[in-house]
N, C-alpha and C positions, 0 to 999 in steps of 0.2 A: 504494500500500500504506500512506504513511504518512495518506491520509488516512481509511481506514477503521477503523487503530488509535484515532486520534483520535475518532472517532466512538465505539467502545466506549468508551474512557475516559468520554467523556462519558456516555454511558449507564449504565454503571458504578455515577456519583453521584447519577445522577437518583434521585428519591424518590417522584414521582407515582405512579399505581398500588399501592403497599406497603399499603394497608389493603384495598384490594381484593383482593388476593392473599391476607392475611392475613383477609380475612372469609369468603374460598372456600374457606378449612382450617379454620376451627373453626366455619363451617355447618352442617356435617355430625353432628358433634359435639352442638351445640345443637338439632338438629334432633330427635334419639335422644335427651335428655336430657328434651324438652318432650314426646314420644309417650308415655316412659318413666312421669312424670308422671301423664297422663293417662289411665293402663292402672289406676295405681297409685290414684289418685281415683273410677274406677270400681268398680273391687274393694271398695276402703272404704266406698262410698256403698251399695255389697249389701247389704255384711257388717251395716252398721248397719242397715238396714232390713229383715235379719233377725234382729238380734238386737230388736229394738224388738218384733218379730211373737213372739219370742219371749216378753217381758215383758207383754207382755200379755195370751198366754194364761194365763201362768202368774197373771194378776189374775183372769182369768175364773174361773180355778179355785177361786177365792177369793168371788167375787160369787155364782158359780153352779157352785157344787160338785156331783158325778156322786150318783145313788143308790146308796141304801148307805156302807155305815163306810168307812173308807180302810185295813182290816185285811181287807176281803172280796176275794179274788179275782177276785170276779166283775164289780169294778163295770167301768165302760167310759168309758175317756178318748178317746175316736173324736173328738168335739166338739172336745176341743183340739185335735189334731189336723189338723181340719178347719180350724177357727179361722187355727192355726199357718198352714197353706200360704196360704190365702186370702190374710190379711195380707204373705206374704213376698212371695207368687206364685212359687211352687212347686207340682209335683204332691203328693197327699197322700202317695204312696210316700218321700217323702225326709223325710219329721218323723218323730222315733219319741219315743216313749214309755216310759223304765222308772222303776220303782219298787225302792227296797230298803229296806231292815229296818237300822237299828243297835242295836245294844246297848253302853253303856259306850262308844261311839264306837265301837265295829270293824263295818263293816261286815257282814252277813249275807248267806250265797248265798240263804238261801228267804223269801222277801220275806212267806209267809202263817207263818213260824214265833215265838213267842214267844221272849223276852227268862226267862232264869233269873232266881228273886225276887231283888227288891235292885239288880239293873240298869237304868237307865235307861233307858228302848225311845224310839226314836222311827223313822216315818217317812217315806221320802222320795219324790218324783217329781220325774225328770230331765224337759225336754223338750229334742231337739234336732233343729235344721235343718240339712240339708248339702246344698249346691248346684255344683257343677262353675261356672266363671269361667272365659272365655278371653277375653283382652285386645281390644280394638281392633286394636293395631296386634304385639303380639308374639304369635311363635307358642307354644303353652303353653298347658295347663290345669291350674288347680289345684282343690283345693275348698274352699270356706269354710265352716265351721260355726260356727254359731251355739248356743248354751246357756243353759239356766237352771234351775235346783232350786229348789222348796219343801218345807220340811217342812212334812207334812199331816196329821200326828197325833204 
């Protein structure tokens, strides 16, 4: 018997092993920290590359403007649109399109109504992307959107 307390004792103050022990606890740890990471790089790496697809329809819009005034109803932003997803690589259904009216800076609900004399009128078009993200490695979806305004009149 006393030679087997002996033996714990000694074993007791041994020290070999202790980082290995200690690297098989915070493993695990690092392991979810570096996945965690790289979920989080790929979402960002979307988002930018749709907000970029963003900015640059909104330049086309600029280079190669729709027919028609930007006060007519009727014109047709399909093209950016189109544009948009292309560059995101999105279906066309997730980019939309609005336009509104301000006056005096307040916003307006009817985007084809006039400004009272004396107020400032101006113009806007929104464009936006929104795409569903789910990670590599966690479970979860979120959506990203991407945006951008010009005023166009």
């Amino acid at each position: 018997m006393m030679l087997r307390l002996g033996r714990l004792r000694t074993l007791g103050g041994e020290e070999r092993g202790v980082s290995t022990i200690e690297l098989g606890l915070i493993a695990p740890v690092l392991a979810l920290f570096v996945a965690g990471i790289v979920d989080l790089s790929q979402g960002l790496a979307q988002r930018f590359t749709m907000q970029q697809a963003v900015n640059r329809s909104l330049e086309l819009l600029v280079v190669r403007p729709p027919e028609g005034g930007a006060d007519d109803d009727d014109v047709n932003y399909d093209y950016l649109k189109t544009e948009a997803a292309a560059a995101a690589g999105v279906p066309v259904e997730q980019v939309s399109v609005e336009r509104w009216l301000q006056c005096n800076e307040e916003r307006m609900d009817d985007y084809n109504d006039s400004c009272d004399t004396g107020e400032d009128s101006a113009r806007y078009l929104e464009l936006r992307i929104q795409k569903a993200f789910r990670g590599s490695f966690f479970v979860g979806q979120i959506t990203i959107t991407a945006e951008g305004a010009m005023r166009i009149q």
